[in-house]
TORKOL-4160 file (C-alpha; in steps of 0.2 Angstrom, whole numbers, padded with zeros to 4 digits, m for minus):
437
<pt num="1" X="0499" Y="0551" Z="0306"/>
<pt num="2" X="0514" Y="0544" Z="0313"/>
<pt num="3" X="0515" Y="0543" Z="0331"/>
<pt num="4" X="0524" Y="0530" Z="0343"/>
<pt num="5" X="0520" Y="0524" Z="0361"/>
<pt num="6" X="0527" Y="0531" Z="0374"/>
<pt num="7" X="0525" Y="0521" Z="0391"/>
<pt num="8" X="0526" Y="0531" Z="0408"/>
<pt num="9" X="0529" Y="0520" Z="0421"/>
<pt num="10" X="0528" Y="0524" Z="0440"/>
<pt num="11" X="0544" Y="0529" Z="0449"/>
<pt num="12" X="0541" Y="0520" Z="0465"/>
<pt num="13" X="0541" Y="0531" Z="0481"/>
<pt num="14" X="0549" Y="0529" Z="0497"/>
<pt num="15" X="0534" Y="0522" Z="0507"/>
<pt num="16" X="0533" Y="0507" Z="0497"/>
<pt num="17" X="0523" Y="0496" Z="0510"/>
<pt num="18" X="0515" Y="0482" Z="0512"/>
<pt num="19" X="0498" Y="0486" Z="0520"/>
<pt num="20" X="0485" Y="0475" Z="0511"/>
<pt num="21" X="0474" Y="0489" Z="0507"/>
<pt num="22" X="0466" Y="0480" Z="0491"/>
<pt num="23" X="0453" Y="0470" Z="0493"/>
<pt num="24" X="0450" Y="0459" Z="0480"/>
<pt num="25" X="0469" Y="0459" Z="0475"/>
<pt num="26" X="0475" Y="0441" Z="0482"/>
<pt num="27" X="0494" Y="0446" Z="0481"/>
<pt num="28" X="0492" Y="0463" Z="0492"/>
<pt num="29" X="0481" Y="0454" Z="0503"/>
<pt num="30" X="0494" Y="0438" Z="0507"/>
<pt num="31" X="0508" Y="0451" Z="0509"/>
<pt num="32" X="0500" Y="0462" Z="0524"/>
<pt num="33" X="0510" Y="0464" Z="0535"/>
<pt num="34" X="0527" Y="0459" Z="0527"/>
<pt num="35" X="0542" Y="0469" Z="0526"/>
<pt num="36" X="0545" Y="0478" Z="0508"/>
<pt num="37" X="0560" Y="0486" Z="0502"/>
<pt num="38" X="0558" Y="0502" Z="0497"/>
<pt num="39" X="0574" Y="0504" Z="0488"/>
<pt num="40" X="0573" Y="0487" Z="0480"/>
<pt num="41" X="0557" Y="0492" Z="0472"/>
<pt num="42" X="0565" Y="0509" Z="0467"/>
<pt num="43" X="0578" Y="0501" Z="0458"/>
<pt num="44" X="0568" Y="0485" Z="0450"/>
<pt num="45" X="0556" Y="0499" Z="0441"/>
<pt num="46" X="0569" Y="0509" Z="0434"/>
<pt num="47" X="0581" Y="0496" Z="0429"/>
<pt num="48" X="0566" Y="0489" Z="0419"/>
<pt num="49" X="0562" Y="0504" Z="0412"/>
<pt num="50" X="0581" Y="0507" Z="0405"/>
<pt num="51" X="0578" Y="0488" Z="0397"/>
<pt num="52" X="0564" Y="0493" Z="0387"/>
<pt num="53" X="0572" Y="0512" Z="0382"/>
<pt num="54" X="0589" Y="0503" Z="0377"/>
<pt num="55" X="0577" Y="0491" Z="0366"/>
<pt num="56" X="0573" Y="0508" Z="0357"/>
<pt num="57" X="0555" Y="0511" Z="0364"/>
<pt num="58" X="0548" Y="0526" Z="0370"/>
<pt num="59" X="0553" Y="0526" Z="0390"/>
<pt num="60" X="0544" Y="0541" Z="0402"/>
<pt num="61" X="0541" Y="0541" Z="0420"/>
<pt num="62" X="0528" Y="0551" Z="0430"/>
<pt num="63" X="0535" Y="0555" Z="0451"/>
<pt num="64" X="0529" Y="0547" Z="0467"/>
<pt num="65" X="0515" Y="0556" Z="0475"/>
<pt num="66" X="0518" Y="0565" Z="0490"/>
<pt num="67" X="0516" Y="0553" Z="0507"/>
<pt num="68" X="0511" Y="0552" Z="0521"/>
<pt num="69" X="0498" Y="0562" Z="0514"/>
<pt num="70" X="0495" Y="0575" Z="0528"/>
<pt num="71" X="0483" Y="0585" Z="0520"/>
<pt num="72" X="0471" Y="0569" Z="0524"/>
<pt num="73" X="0472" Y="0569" Z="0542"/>
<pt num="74" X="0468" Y="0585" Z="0544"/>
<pt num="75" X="0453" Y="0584" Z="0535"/>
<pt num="76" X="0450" Y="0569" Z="0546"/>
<pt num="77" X="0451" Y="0580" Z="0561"/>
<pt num="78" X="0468" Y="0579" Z="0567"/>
<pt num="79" X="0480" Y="0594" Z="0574"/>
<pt num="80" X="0497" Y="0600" Z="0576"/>
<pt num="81" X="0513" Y="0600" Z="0570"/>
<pt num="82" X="0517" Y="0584" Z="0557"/>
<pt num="83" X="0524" Y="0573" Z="0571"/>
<pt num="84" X="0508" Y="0577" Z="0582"/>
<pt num="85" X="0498" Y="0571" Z="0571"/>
<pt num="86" X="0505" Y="0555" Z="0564"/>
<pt num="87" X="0507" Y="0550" Z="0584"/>
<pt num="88" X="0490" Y="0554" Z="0586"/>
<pt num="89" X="0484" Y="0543" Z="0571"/>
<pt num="90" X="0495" Y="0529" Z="0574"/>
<pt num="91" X="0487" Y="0528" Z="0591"/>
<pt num="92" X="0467" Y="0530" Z="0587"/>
<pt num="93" X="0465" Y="0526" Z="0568"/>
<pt num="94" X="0481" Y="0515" Z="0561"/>
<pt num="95" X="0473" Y="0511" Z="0549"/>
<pt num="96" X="0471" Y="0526" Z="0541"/>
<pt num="97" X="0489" Y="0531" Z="0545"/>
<pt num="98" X="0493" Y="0517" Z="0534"/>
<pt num="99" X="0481" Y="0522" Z="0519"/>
<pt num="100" X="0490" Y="0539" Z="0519"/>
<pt num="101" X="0507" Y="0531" Z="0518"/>
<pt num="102" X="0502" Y="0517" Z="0501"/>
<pt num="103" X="0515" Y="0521" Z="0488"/>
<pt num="104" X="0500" Y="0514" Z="0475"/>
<pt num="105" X="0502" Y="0528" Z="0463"/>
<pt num="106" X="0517" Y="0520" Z="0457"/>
<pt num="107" X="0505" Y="0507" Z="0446"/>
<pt num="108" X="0501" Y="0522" Z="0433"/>
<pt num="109" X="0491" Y="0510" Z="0422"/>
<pt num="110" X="0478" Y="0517" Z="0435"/>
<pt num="111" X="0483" Y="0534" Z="0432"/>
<pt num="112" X="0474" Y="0538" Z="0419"/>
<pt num="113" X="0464" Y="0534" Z="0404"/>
<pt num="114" X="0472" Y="0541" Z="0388"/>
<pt num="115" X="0465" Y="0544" Z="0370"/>
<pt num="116" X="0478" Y="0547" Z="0356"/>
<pt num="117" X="0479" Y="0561" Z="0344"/>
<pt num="118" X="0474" Y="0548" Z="0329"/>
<pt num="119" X="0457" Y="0543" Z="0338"/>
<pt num="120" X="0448" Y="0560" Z="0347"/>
<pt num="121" X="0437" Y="0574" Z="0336"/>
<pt num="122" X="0449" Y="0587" Z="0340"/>
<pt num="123" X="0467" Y="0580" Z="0335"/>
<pt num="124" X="0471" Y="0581" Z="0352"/>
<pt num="125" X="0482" Y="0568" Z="0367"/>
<pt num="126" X="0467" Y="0568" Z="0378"/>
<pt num="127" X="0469" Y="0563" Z="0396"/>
<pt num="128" X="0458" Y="0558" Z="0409"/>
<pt num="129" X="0463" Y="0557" Z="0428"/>
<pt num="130" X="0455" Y="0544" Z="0436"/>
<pt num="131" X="0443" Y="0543" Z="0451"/>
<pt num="132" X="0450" Y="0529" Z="0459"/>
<pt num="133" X="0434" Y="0530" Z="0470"/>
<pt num="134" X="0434" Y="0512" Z="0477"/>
<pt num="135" X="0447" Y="0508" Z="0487"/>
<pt num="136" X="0449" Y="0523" Z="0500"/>
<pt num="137" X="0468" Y="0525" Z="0497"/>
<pt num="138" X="0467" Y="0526" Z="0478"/>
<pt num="139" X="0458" Y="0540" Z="0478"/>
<pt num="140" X="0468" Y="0550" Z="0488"/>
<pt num="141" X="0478" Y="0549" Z="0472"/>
<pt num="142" X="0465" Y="0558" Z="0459"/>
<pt num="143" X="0469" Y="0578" Z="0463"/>
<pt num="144" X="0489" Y="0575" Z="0464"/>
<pt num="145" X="0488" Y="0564" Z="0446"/>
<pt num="146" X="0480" Y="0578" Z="0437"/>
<pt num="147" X="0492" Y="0589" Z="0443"/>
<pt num="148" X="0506" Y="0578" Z="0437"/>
<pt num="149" X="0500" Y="0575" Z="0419"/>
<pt num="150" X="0497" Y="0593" Z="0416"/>
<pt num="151" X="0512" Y="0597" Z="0423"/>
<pt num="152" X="0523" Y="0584" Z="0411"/>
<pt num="153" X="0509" Y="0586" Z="0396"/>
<pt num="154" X="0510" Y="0607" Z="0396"/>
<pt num="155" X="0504" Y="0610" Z="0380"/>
<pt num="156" X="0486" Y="0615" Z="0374"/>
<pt num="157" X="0491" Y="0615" Z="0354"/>
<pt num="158" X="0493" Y="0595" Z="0357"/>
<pt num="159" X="0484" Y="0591" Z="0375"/>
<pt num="160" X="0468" Y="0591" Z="0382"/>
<pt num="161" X="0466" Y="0587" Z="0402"/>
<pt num="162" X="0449" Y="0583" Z="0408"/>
<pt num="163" X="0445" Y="0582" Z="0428"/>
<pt num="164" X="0443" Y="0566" Z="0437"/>
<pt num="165" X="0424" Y="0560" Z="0435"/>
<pt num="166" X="0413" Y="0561" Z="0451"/>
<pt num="167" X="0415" Y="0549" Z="0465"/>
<pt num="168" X="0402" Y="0540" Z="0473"/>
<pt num="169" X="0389" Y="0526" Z="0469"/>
<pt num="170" X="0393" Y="0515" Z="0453"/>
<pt num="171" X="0406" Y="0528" Z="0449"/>
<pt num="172" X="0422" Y="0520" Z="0449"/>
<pt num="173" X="0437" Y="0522" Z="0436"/>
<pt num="174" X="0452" Y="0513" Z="0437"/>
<pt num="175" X="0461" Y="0522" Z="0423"/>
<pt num="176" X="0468" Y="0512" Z="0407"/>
<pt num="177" X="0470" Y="0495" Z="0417"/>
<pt num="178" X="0452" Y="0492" Z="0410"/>
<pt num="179" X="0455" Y="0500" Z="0395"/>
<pt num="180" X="0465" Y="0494" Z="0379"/>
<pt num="181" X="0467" Y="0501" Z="0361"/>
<pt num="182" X="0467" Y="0490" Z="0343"/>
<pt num="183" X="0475" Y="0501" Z="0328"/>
<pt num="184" X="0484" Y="0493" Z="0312"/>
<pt num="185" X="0499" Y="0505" Z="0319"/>
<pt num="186" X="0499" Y="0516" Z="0333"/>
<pt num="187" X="0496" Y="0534" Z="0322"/>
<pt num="188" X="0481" Y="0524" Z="0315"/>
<pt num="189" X="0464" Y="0526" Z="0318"/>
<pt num="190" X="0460" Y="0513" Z="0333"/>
<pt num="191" X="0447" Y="0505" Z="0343"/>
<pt num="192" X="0444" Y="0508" Z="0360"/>
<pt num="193" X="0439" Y="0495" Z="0372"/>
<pt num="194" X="0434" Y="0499" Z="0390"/>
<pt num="195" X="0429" Y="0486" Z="0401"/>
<pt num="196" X="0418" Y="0487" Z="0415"/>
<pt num="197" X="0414" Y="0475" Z="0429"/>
<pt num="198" X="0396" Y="0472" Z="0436"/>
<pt num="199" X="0392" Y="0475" Z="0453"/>
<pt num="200" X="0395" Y="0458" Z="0465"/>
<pt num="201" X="0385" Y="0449" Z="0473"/>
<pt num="202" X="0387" Y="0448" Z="0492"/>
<pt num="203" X="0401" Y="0436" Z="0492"/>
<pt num="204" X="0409" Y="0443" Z="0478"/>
<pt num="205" X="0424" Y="0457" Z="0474"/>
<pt num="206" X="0420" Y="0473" Z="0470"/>
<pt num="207" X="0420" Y="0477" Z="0451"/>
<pt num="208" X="0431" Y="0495" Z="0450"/>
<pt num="209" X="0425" Y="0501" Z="0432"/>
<pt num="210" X="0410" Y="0505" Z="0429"/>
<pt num="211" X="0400" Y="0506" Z="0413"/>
<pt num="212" X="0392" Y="0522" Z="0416"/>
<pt num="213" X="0412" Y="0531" Z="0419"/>
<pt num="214" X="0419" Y="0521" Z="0403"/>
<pt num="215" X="0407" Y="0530" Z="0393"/>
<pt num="216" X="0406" Y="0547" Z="0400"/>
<pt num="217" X="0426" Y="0546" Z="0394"/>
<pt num="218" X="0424" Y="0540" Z="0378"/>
<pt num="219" X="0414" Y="0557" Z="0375"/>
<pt num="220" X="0426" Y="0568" Z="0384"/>
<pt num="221" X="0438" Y="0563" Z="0372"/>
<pt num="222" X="0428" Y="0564" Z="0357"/>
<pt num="223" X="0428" Y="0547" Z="0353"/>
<pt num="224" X="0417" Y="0540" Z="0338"/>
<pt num="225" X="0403" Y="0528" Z="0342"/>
<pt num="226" X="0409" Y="0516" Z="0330"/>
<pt num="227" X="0426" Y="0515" Z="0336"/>
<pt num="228" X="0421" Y="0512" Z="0355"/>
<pt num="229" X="0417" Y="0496" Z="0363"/>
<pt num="230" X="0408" Y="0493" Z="0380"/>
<pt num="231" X="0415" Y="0477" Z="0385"/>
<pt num="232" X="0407" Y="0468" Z="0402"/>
<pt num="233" X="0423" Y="0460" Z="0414"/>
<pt num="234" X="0420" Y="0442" Z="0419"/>
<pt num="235" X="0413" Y="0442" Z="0437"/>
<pt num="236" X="0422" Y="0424" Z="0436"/>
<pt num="237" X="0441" Y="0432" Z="0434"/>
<pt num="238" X="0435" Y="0447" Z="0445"/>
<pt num="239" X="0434" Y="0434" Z="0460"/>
<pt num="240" X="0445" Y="0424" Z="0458"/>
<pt num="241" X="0457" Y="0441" Z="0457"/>
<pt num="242" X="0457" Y="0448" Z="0442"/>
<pt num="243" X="0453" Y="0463" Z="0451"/>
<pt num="244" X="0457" Y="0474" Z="0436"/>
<pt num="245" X="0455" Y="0468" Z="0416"/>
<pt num="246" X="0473" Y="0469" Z="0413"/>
<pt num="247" X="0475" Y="0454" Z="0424"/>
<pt num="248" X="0467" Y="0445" Z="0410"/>
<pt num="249" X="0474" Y="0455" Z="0394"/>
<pt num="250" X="0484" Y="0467" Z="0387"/>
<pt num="251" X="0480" Y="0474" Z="0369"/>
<pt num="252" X="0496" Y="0482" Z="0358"/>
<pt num="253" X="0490" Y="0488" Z="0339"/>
<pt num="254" X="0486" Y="0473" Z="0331"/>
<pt num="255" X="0485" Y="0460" Z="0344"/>
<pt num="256" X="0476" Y="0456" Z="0358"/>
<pt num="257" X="0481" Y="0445" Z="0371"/>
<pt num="258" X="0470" Y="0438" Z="0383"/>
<pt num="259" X="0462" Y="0425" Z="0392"/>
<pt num="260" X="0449" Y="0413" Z="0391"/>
<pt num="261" X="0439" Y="0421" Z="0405"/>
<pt num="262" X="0443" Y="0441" Z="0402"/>
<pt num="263" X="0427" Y="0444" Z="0395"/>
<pt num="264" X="0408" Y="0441" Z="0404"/>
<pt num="265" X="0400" Y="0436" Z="0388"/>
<pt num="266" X="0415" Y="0428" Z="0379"/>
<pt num="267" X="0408" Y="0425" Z="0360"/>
<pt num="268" X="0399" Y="0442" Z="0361"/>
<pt num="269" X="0415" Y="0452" Z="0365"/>
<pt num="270" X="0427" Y="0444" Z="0353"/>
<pt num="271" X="0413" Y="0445" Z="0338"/>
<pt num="272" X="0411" Y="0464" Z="0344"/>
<pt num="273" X="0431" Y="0466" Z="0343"/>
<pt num="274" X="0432" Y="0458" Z="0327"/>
<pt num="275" X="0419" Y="0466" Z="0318"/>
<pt num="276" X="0427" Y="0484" Z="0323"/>
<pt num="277" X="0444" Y="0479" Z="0320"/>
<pt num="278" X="0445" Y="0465" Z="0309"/>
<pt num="279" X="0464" Y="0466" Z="0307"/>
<pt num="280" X="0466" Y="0460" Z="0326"/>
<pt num="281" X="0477" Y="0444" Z="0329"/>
<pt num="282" X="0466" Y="0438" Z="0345"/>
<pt num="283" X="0479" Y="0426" Z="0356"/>
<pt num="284" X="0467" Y="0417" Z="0368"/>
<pt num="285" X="0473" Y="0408" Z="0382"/>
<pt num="286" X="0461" Y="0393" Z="0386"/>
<pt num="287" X="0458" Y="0387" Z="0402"/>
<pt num="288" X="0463" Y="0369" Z="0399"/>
<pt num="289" X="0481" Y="0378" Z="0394"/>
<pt num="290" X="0483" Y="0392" Z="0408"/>
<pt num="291" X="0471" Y="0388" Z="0423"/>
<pt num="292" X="0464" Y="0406" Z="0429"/>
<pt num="293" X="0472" Y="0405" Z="0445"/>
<pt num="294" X="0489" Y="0402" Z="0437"/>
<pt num="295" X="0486" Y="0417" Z="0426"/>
<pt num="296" X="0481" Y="0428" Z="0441"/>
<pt num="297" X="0497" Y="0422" Z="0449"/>
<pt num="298" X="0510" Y="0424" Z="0438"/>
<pt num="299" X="0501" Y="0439" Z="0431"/>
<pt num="300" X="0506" Y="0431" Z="0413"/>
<pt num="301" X="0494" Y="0444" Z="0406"/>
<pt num="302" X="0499" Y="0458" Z="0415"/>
<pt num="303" X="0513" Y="0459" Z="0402"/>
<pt num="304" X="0517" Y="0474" Z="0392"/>
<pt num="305" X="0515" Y="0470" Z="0371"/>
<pt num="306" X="0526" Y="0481" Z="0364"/>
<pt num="307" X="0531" Y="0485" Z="0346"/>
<pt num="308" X="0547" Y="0482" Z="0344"/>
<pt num="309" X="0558" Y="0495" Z="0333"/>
<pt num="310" X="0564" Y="0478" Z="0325"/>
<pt num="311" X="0548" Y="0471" Z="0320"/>
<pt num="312" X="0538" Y="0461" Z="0329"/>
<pt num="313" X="0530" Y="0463" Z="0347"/>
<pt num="314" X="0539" Y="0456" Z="0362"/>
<pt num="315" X="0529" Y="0453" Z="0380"/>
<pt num="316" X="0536" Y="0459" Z="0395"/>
<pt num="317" X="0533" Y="0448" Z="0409"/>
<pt num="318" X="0537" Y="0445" Z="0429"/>
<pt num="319" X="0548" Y="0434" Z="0433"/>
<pt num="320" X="0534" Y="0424" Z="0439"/>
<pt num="321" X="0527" Y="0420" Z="0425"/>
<pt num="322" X="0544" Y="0411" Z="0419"/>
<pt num="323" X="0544" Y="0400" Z="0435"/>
<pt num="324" X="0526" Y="0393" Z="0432"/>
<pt num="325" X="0528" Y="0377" Z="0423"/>
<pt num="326" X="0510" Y="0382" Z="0413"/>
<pt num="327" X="0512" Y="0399" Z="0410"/>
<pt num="328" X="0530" Y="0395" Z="0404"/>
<pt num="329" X="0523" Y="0382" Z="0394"/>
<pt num="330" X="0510" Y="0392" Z="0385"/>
<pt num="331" X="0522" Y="0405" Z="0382"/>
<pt num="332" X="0533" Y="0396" Z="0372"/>
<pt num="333" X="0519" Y="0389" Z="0362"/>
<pt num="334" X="0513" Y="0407" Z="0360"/>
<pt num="335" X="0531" Y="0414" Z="0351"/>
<pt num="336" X="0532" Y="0399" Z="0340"/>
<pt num="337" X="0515" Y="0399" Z="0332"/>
<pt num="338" X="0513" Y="0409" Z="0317"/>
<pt num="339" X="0507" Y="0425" Z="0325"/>
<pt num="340" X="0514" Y="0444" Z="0330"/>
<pt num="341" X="0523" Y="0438" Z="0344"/>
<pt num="342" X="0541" Y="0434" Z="0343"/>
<pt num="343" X="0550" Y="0437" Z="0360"/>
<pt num="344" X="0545" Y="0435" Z="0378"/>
<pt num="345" X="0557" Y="0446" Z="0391"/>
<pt num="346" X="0557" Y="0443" Z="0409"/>
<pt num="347" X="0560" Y="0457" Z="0423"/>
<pt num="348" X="0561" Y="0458" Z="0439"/>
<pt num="349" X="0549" Y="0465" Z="0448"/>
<pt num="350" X="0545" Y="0456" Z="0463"/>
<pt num="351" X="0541" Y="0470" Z="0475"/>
<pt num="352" X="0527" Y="0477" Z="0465"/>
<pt num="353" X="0521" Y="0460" Z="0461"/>
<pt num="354" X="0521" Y="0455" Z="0480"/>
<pt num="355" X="0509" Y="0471" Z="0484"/>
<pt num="356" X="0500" Y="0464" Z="0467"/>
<pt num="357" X="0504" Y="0475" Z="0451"/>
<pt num="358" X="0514" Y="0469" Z="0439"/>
<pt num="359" X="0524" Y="0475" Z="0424"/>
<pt num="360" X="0508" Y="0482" Z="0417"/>
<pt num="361" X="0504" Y="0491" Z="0431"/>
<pt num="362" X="0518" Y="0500" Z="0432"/>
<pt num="363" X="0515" Y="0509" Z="0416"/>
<pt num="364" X="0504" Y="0523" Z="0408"/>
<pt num="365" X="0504" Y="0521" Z="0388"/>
<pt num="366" X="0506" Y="0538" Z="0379"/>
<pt num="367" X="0505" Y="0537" Z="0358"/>
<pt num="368" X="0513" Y="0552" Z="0353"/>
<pt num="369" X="0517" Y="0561" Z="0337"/>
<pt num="370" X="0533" Y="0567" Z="0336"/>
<pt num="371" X="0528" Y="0584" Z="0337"/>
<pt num="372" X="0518" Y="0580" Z="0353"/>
<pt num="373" X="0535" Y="0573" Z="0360"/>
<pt num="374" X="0543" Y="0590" Z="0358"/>
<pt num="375" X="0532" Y="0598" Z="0369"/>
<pt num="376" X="0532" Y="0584" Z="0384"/>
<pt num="377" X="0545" Y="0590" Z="0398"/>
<pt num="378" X="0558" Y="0582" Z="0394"/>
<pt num="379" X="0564" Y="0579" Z="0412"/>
<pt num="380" X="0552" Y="0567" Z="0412"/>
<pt num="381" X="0558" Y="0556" Z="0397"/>
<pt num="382" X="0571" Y="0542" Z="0403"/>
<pt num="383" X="0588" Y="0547" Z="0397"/>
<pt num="384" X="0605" Y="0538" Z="0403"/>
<pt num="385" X="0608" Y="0555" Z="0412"/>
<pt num="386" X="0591" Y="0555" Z="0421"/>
<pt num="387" X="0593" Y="0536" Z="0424"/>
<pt num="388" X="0609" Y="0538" Z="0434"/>
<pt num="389" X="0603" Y="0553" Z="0445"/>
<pt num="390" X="0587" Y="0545" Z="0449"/>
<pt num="391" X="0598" Y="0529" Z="0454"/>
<pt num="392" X="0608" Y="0537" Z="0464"/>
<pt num="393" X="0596" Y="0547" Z="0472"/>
<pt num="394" X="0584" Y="0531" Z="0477"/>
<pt num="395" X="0601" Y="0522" Z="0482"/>
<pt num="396" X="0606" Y="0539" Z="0495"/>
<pt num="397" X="0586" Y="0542" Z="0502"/>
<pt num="398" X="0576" Y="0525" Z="0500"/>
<pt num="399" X="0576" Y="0514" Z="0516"/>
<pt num="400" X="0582" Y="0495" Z="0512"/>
<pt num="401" X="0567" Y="0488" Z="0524"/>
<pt num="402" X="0550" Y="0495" Z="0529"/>
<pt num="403" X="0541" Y="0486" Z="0543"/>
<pt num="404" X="0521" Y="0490" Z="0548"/>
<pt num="405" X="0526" Y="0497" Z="0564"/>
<pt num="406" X="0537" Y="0511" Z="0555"/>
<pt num="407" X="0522" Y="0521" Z="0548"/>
<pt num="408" X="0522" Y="0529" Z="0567"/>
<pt num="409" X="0538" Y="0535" Z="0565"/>
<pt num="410" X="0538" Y="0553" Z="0561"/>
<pt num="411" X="0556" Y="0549" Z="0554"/>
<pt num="412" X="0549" Y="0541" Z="0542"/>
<pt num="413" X="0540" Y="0556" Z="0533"/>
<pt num="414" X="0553" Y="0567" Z="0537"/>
<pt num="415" X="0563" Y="0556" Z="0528"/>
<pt num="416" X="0551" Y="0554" Z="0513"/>
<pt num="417" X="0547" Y="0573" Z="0509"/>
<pt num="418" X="0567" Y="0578" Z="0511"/>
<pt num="419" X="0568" Y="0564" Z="0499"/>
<pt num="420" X="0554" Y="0573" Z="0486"/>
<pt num="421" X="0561" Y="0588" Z="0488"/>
<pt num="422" X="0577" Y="0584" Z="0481"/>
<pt num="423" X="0570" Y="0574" Z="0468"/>
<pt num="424" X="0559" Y="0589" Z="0464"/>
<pt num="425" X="0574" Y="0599" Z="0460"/>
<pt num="426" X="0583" Y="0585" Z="0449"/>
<pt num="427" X="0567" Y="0585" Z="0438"/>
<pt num="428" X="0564" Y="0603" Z="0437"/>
<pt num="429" X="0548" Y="0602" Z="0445"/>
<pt num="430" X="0548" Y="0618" Z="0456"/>
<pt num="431" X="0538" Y="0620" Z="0472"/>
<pt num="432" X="0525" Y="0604" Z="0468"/>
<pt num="433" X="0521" Y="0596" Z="0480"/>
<pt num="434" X="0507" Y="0603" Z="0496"/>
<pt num="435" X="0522" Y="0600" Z="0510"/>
<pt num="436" X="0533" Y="0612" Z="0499"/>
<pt num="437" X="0520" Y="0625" Z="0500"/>
């Protein structure tokens, strides 16, 4: 069939802060604390989205989540009016005041896992909202993500939305940032890969996806068993920071990027990817080339592959990335040997990259049929109109600065939901979120 990809990236919301909830995730970790600029980010994620739409590829977005998520402290035991019960937090449990306020449903690459039309028994988009059972703040984010694809992908003729997977024990699912797709072409028949991380020992970083979850989605969406692999994560790159597999590589049709140490049982996974998909270009990064630390720094693999409408696939990378002398050097090596890759394109998205989530991160990857396309709401698909009023809307209600001590300030969420609620009405969203209730 012919089909296209679609990414949805995160618009970042107005609490963008730097909390250092992520353990396991070096960058969030040595920002704690800092100062972030709401706005800035805002404006860094859309302006790269536009970049990639004017390039002529497929350009969505899916709306912040609603925070400081109240609903939470009540079910923590707190009372009153709003303002009562962020003082009251902020002065016995800050740090759950600050895990209501994370903005960290802007990286939609952990939104959810997505199956295309081309690949599930049915015919069907299937969708998958992840658990995000791990980390405490992430999985606040389960409930309202389900609510947010169904809401933009309305259609039973061409979706199918299935409920996150339980929480608790090994259970975790971290969404498509440990899950990639190989296809000759996107409207192909393609092979799934989830990657799942084994537990750590006691020094080590927790492993997010597990096995167990990776395959319970493969058959919610109908997959077949000879087009799905199980792929084990390197416990090496999970702790040195590779807290997710798309710190280590990003898969686009025929290619798949990576390095050295993406993959627990190296030789095993890339015979396992080639015997399914013997069409794949595998570009491997080898240590002596890209040391893993610089890779989990400049989050070189962290990249979007893209297709380009002109031929050829083009990798979207933080500026980072540019600046380190190996991964620059690597690069160009990369776009003049004989392979798909023929561009690189830096963007800035240092705000997100500072709380640890690169250009990957930001973004959900949707293969859509053209039909399929008709029936997405279309507000949510990045036009220049859209553009400009989310722009000017994130220029009027984002703060510029956003320190730690702020979170207390009851001004602050005022601020945030006033600022959803507008942006609720530019996108035809109705009553959405719980505040609006």
């Amino acid at each position: 069939m012919t089909a296209r990809e679609y990414n949805f990236d995160g618009l970042i919301g107005p609490t963008h802060n730097y909390a250092g909830l992520s353990l396991g995730n070096i960058a969030s970790a040595s920002n704690a604390g800092g100062a972030s600029r709401p706005k800035t980010a805002a404006l860094q994620g859309l302006e790269k989205m536009k970049r990639l739409r004017d390039l002529g590829l497929g350009q969505g977005f899916l709306p912040p989540h609603e925070r400081p998520h109240l609903p939470t402290l009540r079910q923590m035991g707190f009372s009153g009016s709003d303002e009562e019960m962020i003082a009251a937090a902020a002065n016995a449990a800050p740090g759950l005041l600050a895990n209501i306020y994370s903005a960290s449903a802007m990286w939609t690459a952990n939104a959810a896992t997505v199956a295309p039309a081309a690949d599930s028994a049915d015919g069907k988009v299937h969708f998958t909202a992840a658990n995000l059972s791990t980390m405490f703040h992430r999985s606040l984010e389960a409930e309202t993500t389900a609510r947010i694809l169904k809401h933009i992908f309305n259609d039973d003729a061409h979706f199918a939305h299935h409920a996150p997977l339980p929480a608790g024990g090994d259970l975790g699912d971290e969404g498509a940032a440990n899950h990639g797709r190989l296809c000759p072409s996107h409207g192909d028949v393609g092979v799934q890969l989830f990657v799942y991380g084994d537990p750590p020992d006691d020094a080590g970083f927790p492993a997010r996806q597990a096995r167990a979850t990776s395959a319970a989605i493969a058959r919610l969406h109908g997959l077949a068993a000879d087009k799905t692999l199980l792929l084990a994560q390197s416990r090496r790159a999970i702790d040195a920071g590779a807290f997710h597999n798309d710190v280590v590589g990003v898969a686009n049709e025929s290619v798949l990027f990576c390095h050295e140490a993406a993959f627990e049982d190296r030789d095993g996974a890339l015979a396992a990817i080639r015997a399914a998909a013997p069409y794949a270009a595998i570009i491997e990064a080898p240590e002596a080339m890209v040391p893993l630390k610089d890779a989990i720094t400049s989050y070189i693999f962290n990249s979007q592959l893209l297709t380009l409408p002109s031929g050829g696939m083009a990798l979207v990378l933080p500026t980072e990335a540019e600046e380190n002398s190996s991964t620059k050097a690597y690069l160009d090596a990369v776009v003049a040997a004989d392979n798909p890759v023929t561009e690189t394109i830096f963007v800035n998205v240092r705000e997100s990259m500072r709380n640890g989530g690169g250009p990957a991160c930001l973004r959900l990857r949707v293969v859509l049929t053209d039909a399929a396309v008709s029936s997405v709401a279309p507000s949510f698909i990045l036009s220049d109109d859209v553009y400009a009023l989310l722009v000017d809307w994130v220029s009027r209600r984002y703060r510029d600065e956003l320190h730690p001590e702020d979170l207390s300030d009851p001004a602050l969420a005022r601020e945030g939901f006033e600022a959803l609620d507008e942006m609720t009405q530019i996108l035809k969203m109705g009553a959405f979120y719980d505040f609006q209730r």
